[in-house]
Structure formats: structure tokens, C-alpha cells
C-alpha positions in Angstrom: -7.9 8.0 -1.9 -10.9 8.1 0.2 -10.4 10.7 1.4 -10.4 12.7 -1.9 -14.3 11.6 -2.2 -14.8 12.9 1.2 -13.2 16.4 0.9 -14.9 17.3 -3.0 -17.5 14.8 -3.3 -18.4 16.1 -7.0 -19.4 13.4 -9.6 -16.7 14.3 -11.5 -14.4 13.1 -8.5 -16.3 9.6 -8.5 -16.0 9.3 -12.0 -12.3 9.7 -11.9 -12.0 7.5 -8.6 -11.9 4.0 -10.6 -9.1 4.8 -12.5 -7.2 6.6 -10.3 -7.3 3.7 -8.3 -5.9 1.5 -11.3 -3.1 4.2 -11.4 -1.7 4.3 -8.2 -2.2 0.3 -7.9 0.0 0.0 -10.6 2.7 2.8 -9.5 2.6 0.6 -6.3 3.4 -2.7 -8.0 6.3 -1.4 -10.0 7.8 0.6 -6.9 7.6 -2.4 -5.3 9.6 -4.4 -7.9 12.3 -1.5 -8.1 12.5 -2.0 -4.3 12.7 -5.9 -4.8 15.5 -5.9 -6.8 17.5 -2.8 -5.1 17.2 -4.2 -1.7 16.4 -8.0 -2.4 16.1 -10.1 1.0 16.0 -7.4 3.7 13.1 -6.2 1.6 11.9 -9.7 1.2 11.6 -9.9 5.0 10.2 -6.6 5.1 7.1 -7.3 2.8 6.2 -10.7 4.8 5.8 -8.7 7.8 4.0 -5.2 6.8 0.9 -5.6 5.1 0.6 -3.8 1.6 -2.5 -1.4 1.5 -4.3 -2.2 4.9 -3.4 -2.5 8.1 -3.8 -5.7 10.0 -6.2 -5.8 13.0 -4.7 -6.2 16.2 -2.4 -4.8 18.8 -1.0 -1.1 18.1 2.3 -2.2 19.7 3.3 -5.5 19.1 6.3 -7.0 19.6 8.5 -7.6 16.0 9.0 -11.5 15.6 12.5 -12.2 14.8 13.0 -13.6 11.4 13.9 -16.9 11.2 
């Protein structure tokens, strides 16, 4: 989405860049309760150990955790 400002930094662009925001935050949170109930657990365990929008500082490679 960034990116969008970066490549046609126009004012219309920014003024649009709120709500687009909204949009796509919301198309995330209902894929992500389709995916909930189609895959239930697996994606359970999934979501606990990938962050949703930003990536967690750290290691590029680190070694998966088994899930208890």
C-alpha cells in the first residue's frame, strides 16, 4: 500500500490511502474468518506462528517450533 504513495505520489492518491486502508483491513479480516472455519486448527496453529501484517524482527531463518 506504501508503495502505491511512493510510485504516484499525487494528492489524490493520499486522499484515497485512508480508506483504502480500511478496505483491504476489512477484506483481510473476513478472509481470515473464511480460512478459520475451512481449515479450523491447522490454521489455528498457523496464525499463532505467522504474524498478520508485519513481519517479526529477528532471524531470516529460524528454526519452526514444533507445536505442542
Amino acid at each position: 500500500m506504501i508503495g502505491v504513495l511512493l510510485q504516484w505520489p499525487r494528492l489524490l492518491t493520499l486522499a484515497m490511502f485512508p480508506a483504502l486502508v480500511v478496505l483491504y483491513w476489512r477484506l483481510a479480516v473476513e478472509e481470515e474468518r473464511e480460512t478459520a472455519a475451512r481449515f479450523g486448527p491447522a490454521w489455528a496453529g498457523y496464525r499463532r506462528a505467522t504474524p498478520a501484517f508485519l513481519s517479526r524482527l529477528g532471524p531470516v531463518f529460524r528454526p519452526a517450533r514444533p507445536e505442542v
